[in-house]
C-alpha positions as CSV (number, residue, x, y, z in Angstrom):
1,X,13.8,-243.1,-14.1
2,X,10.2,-245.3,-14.7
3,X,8.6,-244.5,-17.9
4,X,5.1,-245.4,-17.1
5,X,3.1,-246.8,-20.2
6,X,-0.7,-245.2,-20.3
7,X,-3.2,-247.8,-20.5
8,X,-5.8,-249.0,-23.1
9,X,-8.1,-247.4,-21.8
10,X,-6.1,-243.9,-21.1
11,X,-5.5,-244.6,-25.2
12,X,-9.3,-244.8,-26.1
13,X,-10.1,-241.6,-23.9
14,X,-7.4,-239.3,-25.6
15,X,-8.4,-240.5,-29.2
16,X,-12.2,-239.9,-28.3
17,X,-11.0,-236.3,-27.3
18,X,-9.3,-235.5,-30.2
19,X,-11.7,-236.7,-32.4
20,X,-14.3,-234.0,-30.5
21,X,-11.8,-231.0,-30.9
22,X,-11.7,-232.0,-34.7
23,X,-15.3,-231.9,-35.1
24,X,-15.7,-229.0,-33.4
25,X,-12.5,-227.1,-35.5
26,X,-14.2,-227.9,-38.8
27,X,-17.0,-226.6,-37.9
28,X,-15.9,-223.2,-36.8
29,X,-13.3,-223.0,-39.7
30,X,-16.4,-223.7,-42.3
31,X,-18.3,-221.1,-40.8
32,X,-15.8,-218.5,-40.6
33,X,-14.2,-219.5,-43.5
34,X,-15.6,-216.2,-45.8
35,X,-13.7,-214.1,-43.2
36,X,-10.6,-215.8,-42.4
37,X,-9.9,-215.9,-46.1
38,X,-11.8,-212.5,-47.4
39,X,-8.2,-210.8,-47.0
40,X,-6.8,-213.3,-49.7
41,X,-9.2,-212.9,-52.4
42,X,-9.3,-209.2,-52.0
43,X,-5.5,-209.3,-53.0
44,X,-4.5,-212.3,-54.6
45,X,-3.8,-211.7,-58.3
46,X,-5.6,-212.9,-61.7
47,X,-4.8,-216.6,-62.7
48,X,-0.6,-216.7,-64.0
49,X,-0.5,-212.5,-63.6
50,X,1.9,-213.0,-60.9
51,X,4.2,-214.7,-63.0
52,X,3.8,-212.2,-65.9
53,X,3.7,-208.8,-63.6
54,X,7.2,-207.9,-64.9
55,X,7.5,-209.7,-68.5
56,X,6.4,-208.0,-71.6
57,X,7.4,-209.7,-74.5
58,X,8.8,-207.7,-77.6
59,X,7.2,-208.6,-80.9
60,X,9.0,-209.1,-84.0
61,X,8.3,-206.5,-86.7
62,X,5.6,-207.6,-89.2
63,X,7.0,-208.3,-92.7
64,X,7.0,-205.1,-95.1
65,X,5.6,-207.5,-98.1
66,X,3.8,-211.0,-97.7
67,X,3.6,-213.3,-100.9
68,X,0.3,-213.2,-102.5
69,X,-2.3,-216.1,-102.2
70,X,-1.4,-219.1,-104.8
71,X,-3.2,-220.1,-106.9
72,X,-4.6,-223.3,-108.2
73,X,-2.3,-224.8,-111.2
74,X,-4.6,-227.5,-112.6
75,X,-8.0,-225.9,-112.5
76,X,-9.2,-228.9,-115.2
77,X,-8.8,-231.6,-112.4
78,X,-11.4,-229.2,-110.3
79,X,-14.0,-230.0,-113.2
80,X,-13.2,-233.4,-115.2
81,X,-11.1,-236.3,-114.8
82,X,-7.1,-235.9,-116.2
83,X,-6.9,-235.4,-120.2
84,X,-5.0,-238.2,-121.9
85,X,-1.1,-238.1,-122.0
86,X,0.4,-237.3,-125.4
87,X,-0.2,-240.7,-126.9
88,X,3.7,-241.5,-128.0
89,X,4.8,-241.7,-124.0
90,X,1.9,-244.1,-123.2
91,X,3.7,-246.9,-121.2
92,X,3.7,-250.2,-122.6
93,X,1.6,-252.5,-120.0
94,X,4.8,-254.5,-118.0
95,X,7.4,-252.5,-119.8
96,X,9.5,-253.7,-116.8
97,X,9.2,-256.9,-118.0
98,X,10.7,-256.6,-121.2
99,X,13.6,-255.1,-119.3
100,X,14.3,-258.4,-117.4
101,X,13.2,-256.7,-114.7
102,X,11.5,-259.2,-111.6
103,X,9.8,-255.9,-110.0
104,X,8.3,-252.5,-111.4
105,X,10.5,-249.8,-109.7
106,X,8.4,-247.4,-107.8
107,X,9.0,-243.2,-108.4
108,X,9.2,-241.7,-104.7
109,X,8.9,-238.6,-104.4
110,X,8.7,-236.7,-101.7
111,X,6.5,-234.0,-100.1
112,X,6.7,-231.5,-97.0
113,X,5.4,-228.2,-98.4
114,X,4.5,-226.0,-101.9
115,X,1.6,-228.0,-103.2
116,X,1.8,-226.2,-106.8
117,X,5.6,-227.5,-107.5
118,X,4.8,-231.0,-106.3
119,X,1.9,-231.3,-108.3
120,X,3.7,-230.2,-111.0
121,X,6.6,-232.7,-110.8
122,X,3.9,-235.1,-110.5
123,X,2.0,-234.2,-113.5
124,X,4.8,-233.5,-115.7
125,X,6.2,-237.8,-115.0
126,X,3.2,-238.7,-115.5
127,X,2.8,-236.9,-119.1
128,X,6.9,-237.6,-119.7
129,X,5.1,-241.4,-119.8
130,X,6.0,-242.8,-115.6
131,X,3.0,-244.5,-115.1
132,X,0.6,-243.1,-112.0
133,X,0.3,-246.6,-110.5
134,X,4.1,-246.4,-110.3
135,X,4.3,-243.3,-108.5
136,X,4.7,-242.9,-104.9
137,X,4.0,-239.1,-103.3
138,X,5.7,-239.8,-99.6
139,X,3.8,-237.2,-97.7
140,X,6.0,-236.0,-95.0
141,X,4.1,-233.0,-93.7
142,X,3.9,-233.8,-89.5
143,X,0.0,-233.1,-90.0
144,X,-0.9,-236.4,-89.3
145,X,-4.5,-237.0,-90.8
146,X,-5.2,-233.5,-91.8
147,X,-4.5,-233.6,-95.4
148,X,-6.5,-236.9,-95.4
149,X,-9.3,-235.5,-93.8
150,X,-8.9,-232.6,-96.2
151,X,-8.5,-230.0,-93.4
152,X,-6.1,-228.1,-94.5
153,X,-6.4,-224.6,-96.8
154,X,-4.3,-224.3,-100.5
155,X,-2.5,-221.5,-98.5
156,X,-1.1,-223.6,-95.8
157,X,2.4,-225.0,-96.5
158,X,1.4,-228.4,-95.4
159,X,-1.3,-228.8,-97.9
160,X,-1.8,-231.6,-100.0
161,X,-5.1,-232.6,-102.1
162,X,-5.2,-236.3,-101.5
163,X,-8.3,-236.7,-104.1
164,X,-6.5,-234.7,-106.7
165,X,-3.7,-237.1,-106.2
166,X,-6.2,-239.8,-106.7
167,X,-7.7,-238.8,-109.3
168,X,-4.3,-239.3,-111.4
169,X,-4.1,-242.6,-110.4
170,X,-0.9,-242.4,-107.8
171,X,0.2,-243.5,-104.3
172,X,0.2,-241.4,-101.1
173,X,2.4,-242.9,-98.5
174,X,2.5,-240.9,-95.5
175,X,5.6,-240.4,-92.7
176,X,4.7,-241.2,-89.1
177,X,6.3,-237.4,-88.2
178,X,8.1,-234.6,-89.9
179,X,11.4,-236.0,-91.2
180,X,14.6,-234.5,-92.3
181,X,16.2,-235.2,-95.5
182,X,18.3,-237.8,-94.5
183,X,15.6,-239.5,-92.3
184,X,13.3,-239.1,-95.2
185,X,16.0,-241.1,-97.2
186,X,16.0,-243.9,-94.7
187,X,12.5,-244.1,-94.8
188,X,12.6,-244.6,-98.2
189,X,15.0,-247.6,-97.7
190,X,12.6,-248.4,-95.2
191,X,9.6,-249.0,-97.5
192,X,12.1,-251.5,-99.6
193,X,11.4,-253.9,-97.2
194,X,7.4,-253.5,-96.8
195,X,6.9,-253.7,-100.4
196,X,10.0,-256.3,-101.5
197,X,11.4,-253.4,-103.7
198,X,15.1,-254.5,-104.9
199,X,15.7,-251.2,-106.1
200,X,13.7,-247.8,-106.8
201,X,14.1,-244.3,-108.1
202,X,13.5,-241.0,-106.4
203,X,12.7,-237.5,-107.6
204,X,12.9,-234.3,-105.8
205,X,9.5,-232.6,-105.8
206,X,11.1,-229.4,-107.1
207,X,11.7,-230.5,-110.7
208,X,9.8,-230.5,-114.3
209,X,10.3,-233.7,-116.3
210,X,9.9,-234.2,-119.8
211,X,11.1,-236.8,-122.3
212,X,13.3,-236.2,-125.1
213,X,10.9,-236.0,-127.8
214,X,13.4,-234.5,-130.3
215,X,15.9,-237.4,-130.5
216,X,18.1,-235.7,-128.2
217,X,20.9,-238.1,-129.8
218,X,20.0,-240.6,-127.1
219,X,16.5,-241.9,-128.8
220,X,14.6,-241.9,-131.9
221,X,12.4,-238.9,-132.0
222,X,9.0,-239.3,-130.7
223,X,7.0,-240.4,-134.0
224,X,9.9,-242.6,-135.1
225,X,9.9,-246.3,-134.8
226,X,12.5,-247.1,-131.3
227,X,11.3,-243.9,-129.3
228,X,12.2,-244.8,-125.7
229,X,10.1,-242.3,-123.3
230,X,11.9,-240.9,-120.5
231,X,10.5,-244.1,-118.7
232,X,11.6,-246.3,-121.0
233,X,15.1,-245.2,-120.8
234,X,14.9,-244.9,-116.9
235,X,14.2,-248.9,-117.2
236,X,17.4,-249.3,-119.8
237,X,19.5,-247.4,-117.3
238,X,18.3,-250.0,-114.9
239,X,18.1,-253.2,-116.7
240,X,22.2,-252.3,-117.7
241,X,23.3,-251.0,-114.2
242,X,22.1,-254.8,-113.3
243,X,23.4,-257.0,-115.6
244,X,26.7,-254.9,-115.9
245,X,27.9,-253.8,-113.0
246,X,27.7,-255.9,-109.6
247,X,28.5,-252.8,-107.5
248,X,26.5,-250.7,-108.8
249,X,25.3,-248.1,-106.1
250,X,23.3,-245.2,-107.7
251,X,22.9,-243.9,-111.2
252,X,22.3,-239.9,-111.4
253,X,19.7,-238.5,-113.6
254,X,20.5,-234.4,-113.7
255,X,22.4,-235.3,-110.6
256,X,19.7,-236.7,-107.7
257,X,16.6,-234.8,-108.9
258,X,16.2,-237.4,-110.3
259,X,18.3,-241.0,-108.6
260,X,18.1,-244.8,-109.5
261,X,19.4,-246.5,-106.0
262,X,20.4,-249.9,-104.9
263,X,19.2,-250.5,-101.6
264,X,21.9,-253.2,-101.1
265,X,24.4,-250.7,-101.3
266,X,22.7,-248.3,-98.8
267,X,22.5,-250.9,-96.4
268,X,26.3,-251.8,-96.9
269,X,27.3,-248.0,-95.5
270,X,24.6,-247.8,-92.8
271,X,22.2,-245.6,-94.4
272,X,22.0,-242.1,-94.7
273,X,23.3,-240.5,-91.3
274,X,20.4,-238.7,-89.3
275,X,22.7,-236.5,-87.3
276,X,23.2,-234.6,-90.9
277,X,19.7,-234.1,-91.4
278,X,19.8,-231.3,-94.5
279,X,22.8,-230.1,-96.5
280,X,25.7,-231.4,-96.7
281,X,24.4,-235.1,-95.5
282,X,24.8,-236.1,-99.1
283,X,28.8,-235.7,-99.2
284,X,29.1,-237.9,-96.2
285,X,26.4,-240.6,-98.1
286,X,28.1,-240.6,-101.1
287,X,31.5,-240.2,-99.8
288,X,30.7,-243.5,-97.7
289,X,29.5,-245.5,-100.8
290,X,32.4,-244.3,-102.9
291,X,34.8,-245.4,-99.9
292,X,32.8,-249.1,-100.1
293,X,33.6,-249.6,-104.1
294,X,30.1,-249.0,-104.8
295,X,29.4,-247.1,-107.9
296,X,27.9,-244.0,-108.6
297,X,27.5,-242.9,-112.1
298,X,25.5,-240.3,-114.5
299,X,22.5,-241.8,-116.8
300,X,20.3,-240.3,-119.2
301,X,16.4,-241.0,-119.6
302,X,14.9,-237.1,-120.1
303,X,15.1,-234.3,-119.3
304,X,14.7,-233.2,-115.6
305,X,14.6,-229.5,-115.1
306,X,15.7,-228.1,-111.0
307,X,12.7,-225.5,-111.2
308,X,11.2,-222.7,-108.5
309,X,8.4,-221.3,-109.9
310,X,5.1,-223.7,-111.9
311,X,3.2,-223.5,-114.9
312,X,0.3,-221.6,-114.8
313,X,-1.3,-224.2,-116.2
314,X,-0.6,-227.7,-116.2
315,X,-2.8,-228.8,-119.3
316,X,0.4,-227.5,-121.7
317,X,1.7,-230.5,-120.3
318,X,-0.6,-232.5,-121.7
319,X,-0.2,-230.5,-125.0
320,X,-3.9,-229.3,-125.3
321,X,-4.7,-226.6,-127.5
322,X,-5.3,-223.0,-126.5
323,X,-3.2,-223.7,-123.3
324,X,-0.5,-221.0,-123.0
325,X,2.9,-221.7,-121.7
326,X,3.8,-220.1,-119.3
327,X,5.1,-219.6,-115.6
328,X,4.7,-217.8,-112.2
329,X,6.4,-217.5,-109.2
330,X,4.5,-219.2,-106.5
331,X,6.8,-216.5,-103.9
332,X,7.1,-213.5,-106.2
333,X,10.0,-211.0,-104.8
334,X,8.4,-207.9,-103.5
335,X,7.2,-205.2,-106.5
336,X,9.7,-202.8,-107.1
337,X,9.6,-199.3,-105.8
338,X,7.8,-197.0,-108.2
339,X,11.4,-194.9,-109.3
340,X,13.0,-198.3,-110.3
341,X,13.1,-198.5,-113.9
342,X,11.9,-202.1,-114.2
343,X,9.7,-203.9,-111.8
344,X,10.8,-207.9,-110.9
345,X,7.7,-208.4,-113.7
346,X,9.1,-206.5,-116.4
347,X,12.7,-208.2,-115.9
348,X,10.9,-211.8,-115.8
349,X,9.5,-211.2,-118.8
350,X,12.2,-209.7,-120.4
351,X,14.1,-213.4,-119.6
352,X,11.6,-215.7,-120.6
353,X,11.1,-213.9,-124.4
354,X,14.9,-213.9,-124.6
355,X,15.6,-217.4,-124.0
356,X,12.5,-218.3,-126.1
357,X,13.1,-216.0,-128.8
358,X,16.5,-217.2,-129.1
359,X,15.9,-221.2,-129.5
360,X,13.7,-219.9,-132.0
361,X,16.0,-217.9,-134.0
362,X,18.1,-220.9,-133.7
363,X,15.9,-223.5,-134.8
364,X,14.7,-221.4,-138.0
365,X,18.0,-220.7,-139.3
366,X,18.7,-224.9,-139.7
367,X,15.3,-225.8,-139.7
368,X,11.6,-226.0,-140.1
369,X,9.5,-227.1,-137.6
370,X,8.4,-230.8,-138.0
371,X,5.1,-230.3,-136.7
372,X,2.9,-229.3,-133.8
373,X,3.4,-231.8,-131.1
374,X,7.1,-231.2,-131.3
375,X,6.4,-227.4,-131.6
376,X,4.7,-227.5,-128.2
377,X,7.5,-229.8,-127.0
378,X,10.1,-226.8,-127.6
379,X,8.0,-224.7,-126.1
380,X,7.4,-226.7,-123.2
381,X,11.8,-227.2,-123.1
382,X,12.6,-223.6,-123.6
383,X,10.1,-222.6,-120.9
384,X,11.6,-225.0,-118.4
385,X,15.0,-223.8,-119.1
386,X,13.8,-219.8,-118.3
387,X,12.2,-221.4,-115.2
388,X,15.8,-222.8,-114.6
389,X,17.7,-219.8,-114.8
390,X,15.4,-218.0,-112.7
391,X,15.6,-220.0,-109.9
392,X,19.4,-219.8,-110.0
393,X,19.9,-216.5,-110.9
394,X,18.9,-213.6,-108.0
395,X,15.8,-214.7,-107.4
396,X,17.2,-217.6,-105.1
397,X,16.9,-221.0,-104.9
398,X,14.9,-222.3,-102.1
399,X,12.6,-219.1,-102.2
400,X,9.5,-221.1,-103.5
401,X,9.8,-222.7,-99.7
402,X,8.4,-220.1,-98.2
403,X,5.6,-219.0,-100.6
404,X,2.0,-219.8,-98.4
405,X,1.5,-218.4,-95.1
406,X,-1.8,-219.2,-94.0
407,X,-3.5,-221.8,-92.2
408,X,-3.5,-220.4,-89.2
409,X,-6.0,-222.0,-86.7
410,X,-5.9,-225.3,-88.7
411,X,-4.4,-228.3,-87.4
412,X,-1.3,-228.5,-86.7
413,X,-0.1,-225.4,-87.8
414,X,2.9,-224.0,-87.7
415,X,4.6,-221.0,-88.8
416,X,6.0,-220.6,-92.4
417,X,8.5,-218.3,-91.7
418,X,10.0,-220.0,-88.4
419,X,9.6,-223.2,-90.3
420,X,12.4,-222.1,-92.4
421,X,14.4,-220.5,-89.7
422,X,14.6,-223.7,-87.7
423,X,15.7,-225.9,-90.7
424,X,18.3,-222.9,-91.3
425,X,19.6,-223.5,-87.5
426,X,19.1,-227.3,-87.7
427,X,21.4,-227.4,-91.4
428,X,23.8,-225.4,-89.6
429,X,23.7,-227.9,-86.5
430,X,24.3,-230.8,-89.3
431,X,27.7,-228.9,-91.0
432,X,29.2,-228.7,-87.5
433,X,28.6,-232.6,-87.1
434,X,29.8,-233.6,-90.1
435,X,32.8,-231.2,-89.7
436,X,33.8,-233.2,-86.3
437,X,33.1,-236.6,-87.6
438,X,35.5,-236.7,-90.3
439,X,37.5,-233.9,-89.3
440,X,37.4,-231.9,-92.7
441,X,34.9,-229.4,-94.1
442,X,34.3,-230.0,-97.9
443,X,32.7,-232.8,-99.8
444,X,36.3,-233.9,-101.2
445,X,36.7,-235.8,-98.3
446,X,39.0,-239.3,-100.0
447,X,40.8,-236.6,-102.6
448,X,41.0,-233.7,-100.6
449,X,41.7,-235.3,-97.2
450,X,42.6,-238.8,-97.6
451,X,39.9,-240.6,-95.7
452,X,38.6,-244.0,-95.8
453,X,35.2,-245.5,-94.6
454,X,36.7,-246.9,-90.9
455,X,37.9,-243.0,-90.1
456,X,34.9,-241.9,-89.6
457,X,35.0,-239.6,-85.5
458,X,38.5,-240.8,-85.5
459,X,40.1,-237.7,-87.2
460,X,41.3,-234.5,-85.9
461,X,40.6,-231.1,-87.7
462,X,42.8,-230.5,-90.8
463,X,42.5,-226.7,-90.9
């Protein structure tokens, strides 16, 4: 059969044509248009209803009790610059260099949330004779620029007053993004390399430092010729560790609230495994340096105090007159109901008078106070240890987590109480991996299950 081809100019006649009917279309279409599509609009439903038409989401019940507001725990700084430490823990200008020391190790301590403790840890280094300059606050609060541009509320978790921070005279390094526990700790070996640090300390931020001012049987006391400040014998624990010990790993003040590390040996294991971001990350680090011959052993420089709850007012730690001390719960538990004999108040109290009252009983039946620096000292030590036991007692221990709730509307906000329900789930998440890589559920895992550093996720269960 022919196929006959249409010609050019067939081509150009049925392309004019179409062109015509196209014209003419449009125009019709746009004047009907209200018309054709009235039936739509008339029906159509509001902007994502149609989605939505069958959902209705169910609401959590609101919390019976919500903490109340904090409350600032350093109103001097607000009005003046920082009083003067107690002159007998003034640092001696390059103390580190009497100490052999090439470098001046940096204090990190790191931040996420609970402004109130933080500050306190700060403050209470700083008067325990750390110097400021020395001391590193490692913001790691997600909130990008917000606490720099001083954006955020003293109720929001993520708070953090950069100018008070300033004003004592230490550093704010700040985390590119929220980081876990163990990324926090690789960040810290992180900064070794920035700054040329060839070793450093760390603090938790939930801890109250103070020296041993009463001799302790580790130093002179304080108004006796040798006294060593808690930083002064942080620097002896450091100066041996070096010349003494060519493996030396970590030394533990009060176990890591307070850690002296040796980057060298961090690097050795592979740093601090990410995939056990919270709890129980610290068996498998310490596990692995144990495993590599690197040692880990317990110092002494002071006296560092695992705390919940702050100082009302954190001029007792500079020992000024007319300060009282004593401490609140930045997360109270709820008030009791009114049939309860005692309210959470009453019992509080009843603790801290007790454990004061005693050390005092104790102290006059062998002695007489020396005078009244070390008289605020014990006060300050007996204090600390109530604070102690009422963190570990019912109250809890991670309670003072959770103590702000505002900030909503603020940037980068985020719920307090999901907050703490997603590090719950993500700690949990972190058990189960460290249960599969080494095949064994406690901390014991060389005595308890035999394993060396090469079996890591090469194990099978053992139970």
């Amino acid at each position: 059969m022919l196929v006959t081809m249409p010609s050019q100019r067939q081509v150009v006649g049925l392309l004019a044509c179409l062109s015509i009917a196209s014209f003419f279309l449009t125009a019709v279409m746009h004047r009907d248009a209200p018309g054709l599509f009235k039936f739509y609009d008339d029906h159509k439903p509001p902007h994502g209803e149609a989605e939505n038409m069958e959902k209705h989401p169910t609401y959590k019940p609101k919390p019976d009790y919500v903490p109340p507001p904090i409350k600032d725990n350093f109103p001097l700084l607000a009005r003046s610059k920082p009083p003067p430490i107690p002159e007998w823990n003034v640092p001696r200008k390059d103390l580190y260099k009497y100490h052999d020391l090439p470098t001046a190790p940096p204090l990190l301590i790191g931040f996420s949330r609970s402004w109130p403790i933080l500050l306190q840890a700060v403050v209470s280094y700083i008067t325990a004779g750390w110097p400021a300059d020395q001391i590193y606050v490692i913001e790691n609060t997600g909130v990008q620029q917000a606490n720099t541009r001083g954006q955020l509320s003293l109720q929001n978790p993520f708070h953090l007053n950069h100018t008070t921070l300033k004003s004592l005279g230490v550093n704010i390094i700040q985390t590119p993004t929220l980081l876990s526990f163990a990324q926090l700790q690789n960040f810290f070996l992180s900064l070794t390399y920035t700054h040329n640090w060839p070793y450093y300390f760390w603090s938790h931020m939930d801890v109250l430092a103070l020296s041993y001012e009463d001799g302790h049987e580790v130093t002179p006391k304080y108004n006796e010729e040798g006294y060593k400040s808690l930083y002064a014998l942080a620097l002896q624990a450091l100066q041996r560790a070096r010349e003494e010990d060519p493996r030396w790993g970590i030394r533990f003040f009060a176990y890591d609230h307070l850690a002296l590390v040796n980057p060298a040996a961090y690097e050795d294991v592979g740093g601090w495994d990410t995939m056990i971001p919270y709890y129980i990350t610290d068996c498998d680090m310490h596990s692995r340096l144990a495993m590599r011959n690197w040692t880990m052993k317990d110092a002494k420089a002071g006296i560092i105090t695992d705390v919940s709850t702050t100082l009302d007012d954190l001029a007792a730690l500079y020992r000024l007159e007319n300060v009282e001390t004593k401490f609140t719960d930045p997360n109270p538990p709820a008030p009791a109901k009114e049939d309860s004999k005692k309210s959470a108040r009453d019992i509080l109290a009843d603790v801290r008078v007790a454990v004061y009252r005693g050390d005092l009983a104790e102290r006059d039946g062998n002695e007489k106070e020396e005078d009244q620096n070390l008289e605020r000292w014990r006060k300050l030590l007996s204090t600390a240890d109530t604070m102690f036991h009422y963190k570990h007692g019912n109250r809890g221990r991670n309670t003072w987590q959770t103590g702000q709730h505002g900030g909503q509307g603020e940037p980068f906000y985020y719920d307090a109480a999901g907050l703490a329900e997603a590090i719950e789930v993500t700690t949990e998440s972190g058990k189960e991996v460290y249960r599969r890589k080494w095949g064994h559920r406690d901390c014991d895992l060389r005595t308890g299950a035999g394993l060396g550093f090469d079996d890591q996720w090469l194990v099978e269960k053992d139970w």
